[in-house]
PDB file of N, CA, C and O in Angstrom:
ATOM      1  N   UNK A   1      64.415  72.492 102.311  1.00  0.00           N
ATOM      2  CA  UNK A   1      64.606  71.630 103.474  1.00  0.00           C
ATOM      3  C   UNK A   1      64.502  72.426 104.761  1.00  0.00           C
ATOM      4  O   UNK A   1      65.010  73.545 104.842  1.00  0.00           O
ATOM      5  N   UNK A   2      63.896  71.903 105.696  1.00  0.00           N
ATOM      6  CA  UNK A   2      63.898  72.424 106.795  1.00  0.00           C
ATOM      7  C   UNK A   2      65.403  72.843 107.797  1.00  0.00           C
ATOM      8  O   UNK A   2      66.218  71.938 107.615  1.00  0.00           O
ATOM      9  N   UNK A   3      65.796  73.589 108.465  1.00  0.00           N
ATOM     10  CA  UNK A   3      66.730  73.574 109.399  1.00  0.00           C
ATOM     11  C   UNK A   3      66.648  72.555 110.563  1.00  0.00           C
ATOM     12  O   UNK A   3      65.605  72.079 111.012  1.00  0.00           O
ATOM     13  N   UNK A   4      67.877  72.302 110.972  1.00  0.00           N
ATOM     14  CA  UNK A   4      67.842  71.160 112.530  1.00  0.00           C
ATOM     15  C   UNK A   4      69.050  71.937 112.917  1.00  0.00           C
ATOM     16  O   UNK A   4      69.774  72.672 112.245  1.00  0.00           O
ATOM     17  N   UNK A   5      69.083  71.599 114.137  1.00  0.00           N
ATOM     18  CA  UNK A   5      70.517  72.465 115.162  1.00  0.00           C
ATOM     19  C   UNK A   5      71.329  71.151 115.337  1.00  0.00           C
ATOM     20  O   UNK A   5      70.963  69.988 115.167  1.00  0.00           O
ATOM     21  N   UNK A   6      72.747  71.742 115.792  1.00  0.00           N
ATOM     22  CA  UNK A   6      73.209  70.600 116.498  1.00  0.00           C
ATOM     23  C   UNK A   6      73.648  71.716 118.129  1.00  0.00           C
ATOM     24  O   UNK A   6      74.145  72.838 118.043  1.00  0.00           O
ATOM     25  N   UNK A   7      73.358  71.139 119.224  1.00  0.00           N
ATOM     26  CA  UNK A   7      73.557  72.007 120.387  1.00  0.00           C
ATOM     27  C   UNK A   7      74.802  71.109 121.493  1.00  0.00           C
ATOM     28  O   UNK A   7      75.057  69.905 121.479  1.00  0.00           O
ATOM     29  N   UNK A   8      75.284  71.979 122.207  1.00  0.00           N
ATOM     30  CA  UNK A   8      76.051  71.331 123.045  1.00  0.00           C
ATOM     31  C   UNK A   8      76.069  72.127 124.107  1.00  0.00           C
ATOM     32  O   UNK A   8      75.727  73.293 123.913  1.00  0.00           O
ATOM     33  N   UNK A   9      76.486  71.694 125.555  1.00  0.00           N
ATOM     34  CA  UNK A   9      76.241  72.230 126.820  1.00  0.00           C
ATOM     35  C   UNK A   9      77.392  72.027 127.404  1.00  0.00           C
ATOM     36  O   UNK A   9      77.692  70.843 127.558  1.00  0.00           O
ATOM     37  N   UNK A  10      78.254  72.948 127.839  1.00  0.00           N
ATOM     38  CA  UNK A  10      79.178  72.889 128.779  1.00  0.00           C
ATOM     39  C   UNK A  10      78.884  73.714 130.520  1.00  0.00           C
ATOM     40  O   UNK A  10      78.659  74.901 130.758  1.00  0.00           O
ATOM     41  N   UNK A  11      78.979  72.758 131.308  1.00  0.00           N
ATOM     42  CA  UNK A  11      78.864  72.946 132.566  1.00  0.00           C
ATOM     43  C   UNK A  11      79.662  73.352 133.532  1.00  0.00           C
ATOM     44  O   UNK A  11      80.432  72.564 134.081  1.00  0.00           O
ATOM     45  N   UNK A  12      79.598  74.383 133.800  1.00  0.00           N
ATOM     46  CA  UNK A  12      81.287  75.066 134.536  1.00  0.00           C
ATOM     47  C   UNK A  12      80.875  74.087 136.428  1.00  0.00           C
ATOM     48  O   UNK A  12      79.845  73.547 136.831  1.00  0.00           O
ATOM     49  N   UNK A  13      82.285  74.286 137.099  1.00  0.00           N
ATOM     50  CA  UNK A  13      82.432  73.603 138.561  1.00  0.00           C
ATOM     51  C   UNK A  13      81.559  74.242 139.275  1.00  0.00           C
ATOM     52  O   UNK A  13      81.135  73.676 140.282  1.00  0.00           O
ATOM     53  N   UNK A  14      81.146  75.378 138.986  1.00  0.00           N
ATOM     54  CA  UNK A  14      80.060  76.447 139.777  1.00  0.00           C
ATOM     55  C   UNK A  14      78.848  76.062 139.746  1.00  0.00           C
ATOM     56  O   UNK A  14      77.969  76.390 140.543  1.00  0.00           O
ATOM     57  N   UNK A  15      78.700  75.032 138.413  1.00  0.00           N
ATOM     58  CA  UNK A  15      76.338  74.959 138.299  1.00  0.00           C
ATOM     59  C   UNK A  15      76.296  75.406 137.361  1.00  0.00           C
ATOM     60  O   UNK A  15      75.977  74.734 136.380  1.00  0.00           O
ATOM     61  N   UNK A  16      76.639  76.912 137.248  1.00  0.00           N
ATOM     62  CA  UNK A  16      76.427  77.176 135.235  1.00  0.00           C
ATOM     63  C   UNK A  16      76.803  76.720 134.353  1.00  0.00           C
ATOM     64  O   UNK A  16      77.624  75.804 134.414  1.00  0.00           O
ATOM     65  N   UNK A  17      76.440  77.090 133.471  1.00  0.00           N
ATOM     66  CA  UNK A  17      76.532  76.899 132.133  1.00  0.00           C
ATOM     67  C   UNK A  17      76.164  77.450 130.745  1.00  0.00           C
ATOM     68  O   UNK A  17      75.222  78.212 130.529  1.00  0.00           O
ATOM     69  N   UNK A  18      77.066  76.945 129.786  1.00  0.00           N
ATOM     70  CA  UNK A  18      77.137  77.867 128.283  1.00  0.00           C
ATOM     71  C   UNK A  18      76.527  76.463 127.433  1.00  0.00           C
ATOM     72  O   UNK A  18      76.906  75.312 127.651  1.00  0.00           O
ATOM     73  N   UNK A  19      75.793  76.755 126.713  1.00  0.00           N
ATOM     74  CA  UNK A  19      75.221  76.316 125.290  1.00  0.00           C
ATOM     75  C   UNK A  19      75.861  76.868 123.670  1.00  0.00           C
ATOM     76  O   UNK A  19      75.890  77.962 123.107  1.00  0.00           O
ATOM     77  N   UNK A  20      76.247  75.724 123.374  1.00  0.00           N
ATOM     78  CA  UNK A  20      76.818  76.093 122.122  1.00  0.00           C
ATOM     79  C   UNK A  20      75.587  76.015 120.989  1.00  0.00           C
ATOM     80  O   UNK A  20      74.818  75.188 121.480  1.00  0.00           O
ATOM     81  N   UNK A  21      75.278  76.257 120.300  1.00  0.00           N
ATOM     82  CA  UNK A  21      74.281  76.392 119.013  1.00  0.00           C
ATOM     83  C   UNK A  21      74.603  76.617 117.887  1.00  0.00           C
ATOM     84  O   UNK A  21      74.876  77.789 117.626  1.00  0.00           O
ATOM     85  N   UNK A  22      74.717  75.364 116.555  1.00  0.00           N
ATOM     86  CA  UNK A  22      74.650  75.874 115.074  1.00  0.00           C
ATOM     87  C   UNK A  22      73.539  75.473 114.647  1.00  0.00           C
ATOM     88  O   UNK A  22      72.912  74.572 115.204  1.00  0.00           O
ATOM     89  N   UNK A  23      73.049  76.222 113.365  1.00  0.00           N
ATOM     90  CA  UNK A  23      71.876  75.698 113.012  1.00  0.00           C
ATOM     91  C   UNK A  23      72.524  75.199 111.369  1.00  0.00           C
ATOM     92  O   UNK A  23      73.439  75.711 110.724  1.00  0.00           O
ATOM     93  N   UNK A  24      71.731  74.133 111.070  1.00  0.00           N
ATOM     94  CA  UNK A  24      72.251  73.365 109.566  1.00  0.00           C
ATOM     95  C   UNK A  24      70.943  73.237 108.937  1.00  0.00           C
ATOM     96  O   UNK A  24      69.847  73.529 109.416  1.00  0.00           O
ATOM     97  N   UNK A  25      71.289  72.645 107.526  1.00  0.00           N
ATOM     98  CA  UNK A  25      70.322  71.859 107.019  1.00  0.00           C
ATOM     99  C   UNK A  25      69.856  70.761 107.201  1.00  0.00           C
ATOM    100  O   UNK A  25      70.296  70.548 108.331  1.00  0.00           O
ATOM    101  N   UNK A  26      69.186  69.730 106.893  1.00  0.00           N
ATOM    102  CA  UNK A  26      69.294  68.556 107.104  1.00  0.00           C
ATOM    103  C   UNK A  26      69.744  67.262 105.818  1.00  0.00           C
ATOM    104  O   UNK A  26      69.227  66.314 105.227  1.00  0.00           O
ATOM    105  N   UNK A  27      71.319  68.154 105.924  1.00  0.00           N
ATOM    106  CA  UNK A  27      71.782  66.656 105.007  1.00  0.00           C
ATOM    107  C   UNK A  27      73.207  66.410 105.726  1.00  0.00           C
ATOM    108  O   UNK A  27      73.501  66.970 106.782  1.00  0.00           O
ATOM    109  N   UNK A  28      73.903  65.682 105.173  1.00  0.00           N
ATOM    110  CA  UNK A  28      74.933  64.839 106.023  1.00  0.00           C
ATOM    111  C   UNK A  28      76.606  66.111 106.164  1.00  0.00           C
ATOM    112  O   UNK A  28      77.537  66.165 106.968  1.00  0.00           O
ATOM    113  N   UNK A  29      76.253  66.882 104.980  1.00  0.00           N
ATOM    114  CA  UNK A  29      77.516  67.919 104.805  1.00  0.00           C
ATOM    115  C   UNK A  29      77.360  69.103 105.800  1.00  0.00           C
ATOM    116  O   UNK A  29      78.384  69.523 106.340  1.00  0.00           O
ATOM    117  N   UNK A  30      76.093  69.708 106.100  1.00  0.00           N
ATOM    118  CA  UNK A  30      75.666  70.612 106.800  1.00  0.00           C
ATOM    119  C   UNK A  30      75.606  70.647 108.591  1.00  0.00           C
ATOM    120  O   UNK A  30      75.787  71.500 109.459  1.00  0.00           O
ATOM    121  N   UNK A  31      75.293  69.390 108.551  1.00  0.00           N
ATOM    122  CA  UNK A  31      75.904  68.745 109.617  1.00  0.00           C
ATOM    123  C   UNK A  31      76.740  68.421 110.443  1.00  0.00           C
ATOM    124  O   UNK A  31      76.740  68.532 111.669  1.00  0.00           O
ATOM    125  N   UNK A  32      77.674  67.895 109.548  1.00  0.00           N
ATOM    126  CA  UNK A  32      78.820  68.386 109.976  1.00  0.00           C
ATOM    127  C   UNK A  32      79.841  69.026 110.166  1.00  0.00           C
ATOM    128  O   UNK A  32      80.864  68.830 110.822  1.00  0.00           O
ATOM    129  N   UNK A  33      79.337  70.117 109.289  1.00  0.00           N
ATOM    130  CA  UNK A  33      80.302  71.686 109.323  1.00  0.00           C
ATOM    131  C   UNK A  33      79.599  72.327 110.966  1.00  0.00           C
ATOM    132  O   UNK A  33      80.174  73.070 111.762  1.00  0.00           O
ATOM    133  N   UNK A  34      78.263  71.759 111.075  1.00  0.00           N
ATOM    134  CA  UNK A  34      78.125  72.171 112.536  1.00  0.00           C
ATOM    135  C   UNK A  34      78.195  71.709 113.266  1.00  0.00           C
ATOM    136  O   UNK A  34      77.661  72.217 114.252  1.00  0.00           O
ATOM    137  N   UNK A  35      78.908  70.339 113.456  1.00  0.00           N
ATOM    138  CA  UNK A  35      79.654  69.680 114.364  1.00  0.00           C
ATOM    139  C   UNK A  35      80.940  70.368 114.888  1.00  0.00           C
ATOM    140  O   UNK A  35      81.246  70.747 116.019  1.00  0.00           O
ATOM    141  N   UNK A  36      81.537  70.403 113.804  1.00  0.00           N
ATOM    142  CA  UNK A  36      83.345  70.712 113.427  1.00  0.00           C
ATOM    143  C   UNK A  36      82.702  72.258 114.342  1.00  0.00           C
ATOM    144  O   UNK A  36      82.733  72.272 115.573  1.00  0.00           O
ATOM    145  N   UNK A  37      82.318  73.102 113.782  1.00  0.00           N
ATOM    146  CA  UNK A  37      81.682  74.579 114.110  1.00  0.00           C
ATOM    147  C   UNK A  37      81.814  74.318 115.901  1.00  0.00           C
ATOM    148  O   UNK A  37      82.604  74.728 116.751  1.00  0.00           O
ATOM    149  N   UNK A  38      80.748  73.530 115.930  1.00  0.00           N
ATOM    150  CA  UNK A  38      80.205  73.652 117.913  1.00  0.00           C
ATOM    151  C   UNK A  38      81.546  73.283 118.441  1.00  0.00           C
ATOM    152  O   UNK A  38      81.869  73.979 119.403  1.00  0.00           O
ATOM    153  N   UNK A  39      82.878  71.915 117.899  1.00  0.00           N
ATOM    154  CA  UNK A  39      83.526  71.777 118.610  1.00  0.00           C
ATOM    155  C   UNK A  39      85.054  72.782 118.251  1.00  0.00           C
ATOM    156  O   UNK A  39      86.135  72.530 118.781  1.00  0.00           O
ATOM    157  N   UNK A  40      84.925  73.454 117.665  1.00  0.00           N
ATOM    158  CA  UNK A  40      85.854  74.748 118.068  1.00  0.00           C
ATOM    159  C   UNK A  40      85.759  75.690 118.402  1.00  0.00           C
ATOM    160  O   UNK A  40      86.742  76.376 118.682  1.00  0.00           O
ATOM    161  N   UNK A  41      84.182  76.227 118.540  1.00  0.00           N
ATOM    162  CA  UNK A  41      84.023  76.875 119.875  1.00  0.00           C
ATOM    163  C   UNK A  41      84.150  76.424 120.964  1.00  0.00           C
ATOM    164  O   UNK A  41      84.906  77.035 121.721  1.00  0.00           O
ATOM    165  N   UNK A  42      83.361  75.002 121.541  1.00  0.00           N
ATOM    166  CA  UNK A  42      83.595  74.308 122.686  1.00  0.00           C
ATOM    167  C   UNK A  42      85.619  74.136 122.856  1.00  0.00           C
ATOM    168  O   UNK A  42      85.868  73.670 123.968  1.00  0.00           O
ATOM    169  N   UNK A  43      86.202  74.257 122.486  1.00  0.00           N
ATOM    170  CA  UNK A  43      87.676  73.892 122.391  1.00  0.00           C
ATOM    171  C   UNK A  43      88.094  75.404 122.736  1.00  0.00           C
ATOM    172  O   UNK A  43      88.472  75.650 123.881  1.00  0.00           O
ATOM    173  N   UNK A  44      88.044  76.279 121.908  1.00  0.00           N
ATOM    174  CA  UNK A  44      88.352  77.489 122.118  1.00  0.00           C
ATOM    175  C   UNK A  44      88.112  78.009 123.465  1.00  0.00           C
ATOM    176  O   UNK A  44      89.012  78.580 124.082  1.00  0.00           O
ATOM    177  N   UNK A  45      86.298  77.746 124.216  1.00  0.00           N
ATOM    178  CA  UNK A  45      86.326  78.251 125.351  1.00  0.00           C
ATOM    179  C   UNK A  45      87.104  76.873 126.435  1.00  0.00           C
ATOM    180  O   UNK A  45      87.793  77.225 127.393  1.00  0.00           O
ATOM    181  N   UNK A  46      86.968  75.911 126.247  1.00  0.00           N
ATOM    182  CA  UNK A  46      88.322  74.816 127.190  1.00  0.00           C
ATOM    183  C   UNK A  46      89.644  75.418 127.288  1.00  0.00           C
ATOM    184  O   UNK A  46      90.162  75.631 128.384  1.00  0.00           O
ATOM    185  N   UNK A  47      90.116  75.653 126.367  1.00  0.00           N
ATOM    186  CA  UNK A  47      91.852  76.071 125.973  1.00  0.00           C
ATOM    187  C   UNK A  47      91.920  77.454 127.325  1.00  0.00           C
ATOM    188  O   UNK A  47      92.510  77.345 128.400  1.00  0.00           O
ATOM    189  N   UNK A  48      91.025  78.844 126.776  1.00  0.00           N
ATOM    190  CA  UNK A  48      90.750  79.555 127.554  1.00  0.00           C
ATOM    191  C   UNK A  48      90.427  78.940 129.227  1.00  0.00           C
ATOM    192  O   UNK A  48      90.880  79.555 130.192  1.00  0.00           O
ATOM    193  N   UNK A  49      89.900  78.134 129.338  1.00  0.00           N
ATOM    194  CA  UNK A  49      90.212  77.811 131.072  1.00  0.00           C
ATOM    195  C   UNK A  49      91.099  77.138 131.222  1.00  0.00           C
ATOM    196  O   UNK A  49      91.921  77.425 132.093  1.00  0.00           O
ATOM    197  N   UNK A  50      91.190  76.465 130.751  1.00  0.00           N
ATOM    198  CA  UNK A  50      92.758  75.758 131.064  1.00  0.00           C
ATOM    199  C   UNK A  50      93.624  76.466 131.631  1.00  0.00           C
ATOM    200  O   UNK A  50      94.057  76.262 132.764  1.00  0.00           O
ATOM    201  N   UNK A  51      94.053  77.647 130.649  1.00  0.00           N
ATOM    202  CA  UNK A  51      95.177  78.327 130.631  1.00  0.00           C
ATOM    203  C   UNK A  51      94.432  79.570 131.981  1.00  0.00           C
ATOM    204  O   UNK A  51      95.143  80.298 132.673  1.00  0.00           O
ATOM    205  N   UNK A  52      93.240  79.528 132.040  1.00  0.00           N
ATOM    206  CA  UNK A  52      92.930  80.338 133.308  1.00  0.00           C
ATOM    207  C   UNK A  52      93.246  79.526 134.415  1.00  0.00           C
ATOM    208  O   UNK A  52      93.472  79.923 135.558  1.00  0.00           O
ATOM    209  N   UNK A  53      93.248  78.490 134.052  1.00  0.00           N
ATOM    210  CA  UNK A  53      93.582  77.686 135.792  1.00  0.00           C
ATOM    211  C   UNK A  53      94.670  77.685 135.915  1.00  0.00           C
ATOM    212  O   UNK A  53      95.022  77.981 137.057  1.00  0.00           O
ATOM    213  N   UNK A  54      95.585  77.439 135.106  1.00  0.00           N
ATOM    214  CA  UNK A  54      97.128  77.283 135.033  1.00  0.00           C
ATOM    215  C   UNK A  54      97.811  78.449 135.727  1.00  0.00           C
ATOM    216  O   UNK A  54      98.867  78.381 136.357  1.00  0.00           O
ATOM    217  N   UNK A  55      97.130  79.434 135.543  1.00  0.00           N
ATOM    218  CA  UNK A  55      97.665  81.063 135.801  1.00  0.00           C
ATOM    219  C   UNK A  55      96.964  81.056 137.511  1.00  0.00           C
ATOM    220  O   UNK A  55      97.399  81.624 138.512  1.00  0.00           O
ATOM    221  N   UNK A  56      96.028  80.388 137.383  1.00  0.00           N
ATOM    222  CA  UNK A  56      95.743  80.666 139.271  1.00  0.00           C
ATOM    223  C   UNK A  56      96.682  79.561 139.720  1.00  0.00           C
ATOM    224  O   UNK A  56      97.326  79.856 140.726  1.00  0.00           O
ATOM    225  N   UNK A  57      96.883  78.505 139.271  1.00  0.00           N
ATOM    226  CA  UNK A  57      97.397  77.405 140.096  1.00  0.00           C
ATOM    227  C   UNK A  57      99.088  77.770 140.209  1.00  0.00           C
ATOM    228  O   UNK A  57      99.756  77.038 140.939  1.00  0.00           O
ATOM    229  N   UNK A  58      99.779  78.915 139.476  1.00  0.00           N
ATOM    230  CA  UNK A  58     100.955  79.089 139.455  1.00  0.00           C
ATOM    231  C   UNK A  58     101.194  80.242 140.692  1.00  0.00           C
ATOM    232  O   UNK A  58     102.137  80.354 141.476  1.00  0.00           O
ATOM    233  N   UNK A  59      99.931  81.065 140.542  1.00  0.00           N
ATOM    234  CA  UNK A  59      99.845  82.219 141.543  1.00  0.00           C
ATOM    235  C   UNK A  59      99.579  81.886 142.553  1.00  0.00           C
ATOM    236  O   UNK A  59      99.836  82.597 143.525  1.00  0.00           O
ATOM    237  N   UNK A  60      98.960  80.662 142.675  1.00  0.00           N
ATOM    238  CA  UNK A  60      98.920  79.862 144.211  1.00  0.00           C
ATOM    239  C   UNK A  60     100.217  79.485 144.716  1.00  0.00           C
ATOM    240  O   UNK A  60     100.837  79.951 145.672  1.00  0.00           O
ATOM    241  N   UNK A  61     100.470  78.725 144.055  1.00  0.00           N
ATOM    242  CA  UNK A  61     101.707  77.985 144.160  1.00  0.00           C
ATOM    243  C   UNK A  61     103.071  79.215 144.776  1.00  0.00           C
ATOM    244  O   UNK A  61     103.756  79.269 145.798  1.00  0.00           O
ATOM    245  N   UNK A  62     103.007  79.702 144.057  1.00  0.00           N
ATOM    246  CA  UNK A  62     104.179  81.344 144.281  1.00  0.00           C
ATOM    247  C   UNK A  62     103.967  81.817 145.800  1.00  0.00           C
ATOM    248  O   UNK A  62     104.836  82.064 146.635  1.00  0.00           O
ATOM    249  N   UNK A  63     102.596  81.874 145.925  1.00  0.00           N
ATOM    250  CA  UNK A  63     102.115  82.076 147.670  1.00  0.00           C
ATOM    251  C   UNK A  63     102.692  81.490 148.796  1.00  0.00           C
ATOM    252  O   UNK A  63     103.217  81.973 149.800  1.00  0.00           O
ATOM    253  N   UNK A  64     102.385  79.791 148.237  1.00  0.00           N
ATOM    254  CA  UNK A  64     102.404  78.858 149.234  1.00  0.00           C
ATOM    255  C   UNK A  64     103.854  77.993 149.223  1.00  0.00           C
ATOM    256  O   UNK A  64     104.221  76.917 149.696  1.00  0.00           O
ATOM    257  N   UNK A  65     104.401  78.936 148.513  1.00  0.00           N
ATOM    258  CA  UNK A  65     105.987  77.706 148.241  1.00  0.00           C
ATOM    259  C   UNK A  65     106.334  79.341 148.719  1.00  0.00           C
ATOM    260  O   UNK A  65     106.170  80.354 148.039  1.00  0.00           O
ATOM    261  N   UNK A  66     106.983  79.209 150.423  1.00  0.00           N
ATOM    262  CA  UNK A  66     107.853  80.137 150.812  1.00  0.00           C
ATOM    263  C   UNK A  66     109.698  79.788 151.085  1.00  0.00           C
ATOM    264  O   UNK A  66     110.558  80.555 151.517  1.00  0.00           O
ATOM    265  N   UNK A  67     109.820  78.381 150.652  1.00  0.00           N
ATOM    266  CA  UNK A  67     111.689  78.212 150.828  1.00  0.00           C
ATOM    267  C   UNK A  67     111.208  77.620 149.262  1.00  0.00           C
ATOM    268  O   UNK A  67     110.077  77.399 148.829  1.00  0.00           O
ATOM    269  N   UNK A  68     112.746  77.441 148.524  1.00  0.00           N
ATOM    270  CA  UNK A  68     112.901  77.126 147.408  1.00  0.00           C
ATOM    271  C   UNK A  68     112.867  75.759 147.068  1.00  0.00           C
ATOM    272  O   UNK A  68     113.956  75.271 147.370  1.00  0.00           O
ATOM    273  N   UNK A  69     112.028  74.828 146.522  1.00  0.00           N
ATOM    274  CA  UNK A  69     111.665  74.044 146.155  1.00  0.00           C
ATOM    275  C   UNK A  69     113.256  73.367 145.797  1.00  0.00           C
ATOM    276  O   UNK A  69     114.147  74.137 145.439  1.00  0.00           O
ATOM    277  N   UNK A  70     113.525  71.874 145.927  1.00  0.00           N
ATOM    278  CA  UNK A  70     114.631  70.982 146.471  1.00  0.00           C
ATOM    279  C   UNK A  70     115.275  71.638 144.646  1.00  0.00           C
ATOM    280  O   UNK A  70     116.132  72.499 144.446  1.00  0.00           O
ATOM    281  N   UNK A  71     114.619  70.983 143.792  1.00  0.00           N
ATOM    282  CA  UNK A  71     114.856  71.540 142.560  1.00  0.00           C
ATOM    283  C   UNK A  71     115.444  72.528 141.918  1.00  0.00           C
ATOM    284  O   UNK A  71     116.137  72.610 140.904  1.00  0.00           O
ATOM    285  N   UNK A  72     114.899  73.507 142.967  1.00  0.00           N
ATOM    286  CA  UNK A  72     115.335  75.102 142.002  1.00  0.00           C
ATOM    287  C   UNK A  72     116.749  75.680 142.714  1.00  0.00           C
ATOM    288  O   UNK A  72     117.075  75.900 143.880  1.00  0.00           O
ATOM    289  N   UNK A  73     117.485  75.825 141.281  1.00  0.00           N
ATOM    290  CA  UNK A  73     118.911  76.415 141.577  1.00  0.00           C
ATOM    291  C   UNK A  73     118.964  77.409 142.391  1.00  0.00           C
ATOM    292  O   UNK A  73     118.724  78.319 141.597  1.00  0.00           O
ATOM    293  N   UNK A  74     119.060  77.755 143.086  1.00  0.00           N
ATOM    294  CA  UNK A  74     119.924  79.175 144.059  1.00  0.00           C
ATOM    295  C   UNK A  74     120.836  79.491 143.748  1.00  0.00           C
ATOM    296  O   UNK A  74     121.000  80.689 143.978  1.00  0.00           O
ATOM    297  N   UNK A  75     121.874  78.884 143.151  1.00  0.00           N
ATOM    298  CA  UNK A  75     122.998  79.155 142.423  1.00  0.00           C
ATOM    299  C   UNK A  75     123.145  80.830 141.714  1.00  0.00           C
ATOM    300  O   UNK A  75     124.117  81.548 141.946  1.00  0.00           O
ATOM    301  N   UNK A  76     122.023  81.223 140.867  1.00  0.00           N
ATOM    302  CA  UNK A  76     122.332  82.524 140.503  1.00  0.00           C
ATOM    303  C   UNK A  76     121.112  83.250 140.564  1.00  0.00           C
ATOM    304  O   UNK A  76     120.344  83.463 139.626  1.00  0.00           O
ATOM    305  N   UNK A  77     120.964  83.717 142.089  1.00  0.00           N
ATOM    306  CA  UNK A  77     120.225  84.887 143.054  1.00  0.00           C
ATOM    307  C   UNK A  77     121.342  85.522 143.711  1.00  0.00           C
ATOM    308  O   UNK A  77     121.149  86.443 144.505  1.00  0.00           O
TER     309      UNK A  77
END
Protein backbone atom coordinates (compact mmCIF):
# COMPACT_ATOMS: atom_id res chain seq x y z
CA UNK A 1 0.00 0.00 0.00
CA UNK A 2 1.06 3.26 -0.66
CA UNK A 3 1.81 5.92 2.25
CA UNK A 4 -0.61 9.18 2.83
CA UNK A 5 0.32 11.86 5.61
CA UNK A 6 -1.93 13.37 7.89
CA UNK A 7 -0.43 17.21 8.36
CA UNK A 8 -1.41 19.99 10.61
CA UNK A 9 -0.38 23.73 10.85
CA UNK A 10 -0.16 25.77 13.79
CA UNK A 11 0.13 29.54 13.38
CA UNK A 12 1.87 31.51 16.08
CA UNK A 13 0.42 35.63 16.82
CA UNK A 14 3.69 36.64 14.96
CA UNK A 15 2.81 35.08 11.08
CA UNK A 16 4.84 31.94 11.65
CA UNK A 17 4.40 28.86 11.80
CA UNK A 18 5.07 25.00 12.68
CA UNK A 19 3.74 22.00 10.61
CA UNK A 20 3.10 18.90 12.24
CA UNK A 21 3.70 15.69 9.89
CA UNK A 22 2.94 11.79 10.28
CA UNK A 23 3.16 9.64 7.58
CA UNK A 24 0.64 6.30 7.64
CA UNK A 25 -0.62 3.75 5.56
CA UNK A 26 -3.68 3.92 3.96
CA UNK A 27 -6.08 2.00 6.13
CA UNK A 28 -8.38 3.21 8.88
CA UNK A 29 -5.86 1.97 12.00
CA UNK A 30 -2.79 3.78 10.60
CA UNK A 31 -4.54 6.68 10.42
CA UNK A 32 -5.39 7.16 13.21
CA UNK A 33 -2.44 6.43 15.27
CA UNK A 34 -1.43 9.54 13.12
CA UNK A 35 -4.06 11.52 14.13
CA UNK A 36 -3.74 10.68 17.97
CA UNK A 37 0.39 11.15 17.00
CA UNK A 38 -0.09 14.93 15.27
CA UNK A 39 -2.49 15.82 18.18
CA UNK A 40 0.00 15.25 21.01
CA UNK A 41 2.50 16.90 19.53
CA UNK A 42 0.18 19.80 18.57
CA UNK A 43 -0.96 19.67 22.52
CA UNK A 44 2.44 19.28 23.83
CA UNK A 45 3.70 22.40 21.88
CA UNK A 46 0.05 24.45 23.18
CA UNK A 47 0.61 23.32 26.91
CA UNK A 48 4.30 24.72 26.40
CA UNK A 49 2.85 28.28 25.45
CA UNK A 50 0.38 28.45 27.59
CA UNK A 51 2.46 28.01 30.44
CA UNK A 52 4.95 30.51 28.50
CA UNK A 53 2.35 33.12 28.60
CA UNK A 54 1.29 32.52 32.04
CA UNK A 55 4.95 33.15 33.22
CA UNK A 56 5.06 36.56 31.15
CA UNK A 57 1.60 37.58 32.17
CA UNK A 58 2.60 37.00 35.99
CA UNK A 59 5.97 38.92 35.39
CA UNK A 60 3.93 41.65 33.98
CA UNK A 61 1.60 41.78 36.39
CA UNK A 62 4.47 41.86 39.42
CA UNK A 63 5.71 45.13 37.41
CA UNK A 64 2.57 46.83 37.08
CA UNK A 65 0.76 46.02 40.43
CA UNK A 66 2.94 48.56 42.62
CA UNK A 67 0.37 48.80 46.05
CA UNK A 68 -1.07 45.48 47.15
CA UNK A 69 -3.94 44.30 45.43
CA UNK A 70 -7.46 44.85 47.80
CA UNK A 71 -7.13 40.93 48.23
CA UNK A 72 -3.73 40.25 49.35
CA UNK A 73 -3.09 39.91 53.12
CA UNK A 74 -0.44 42.32 54.53
CA UNK A 75 -1.08 40.80 57.60
CA UNK A 76 2.27 38.72 57.60
CA UNK A 77 5.08 41.10 55.87
Amino acid sequence: MAACEVRAELKYRDGTSKEFLQRCEKNLQSVLAAVRAVGMEVSALLTELVSQERATAAAAAVFENTEPDANYNTQYK
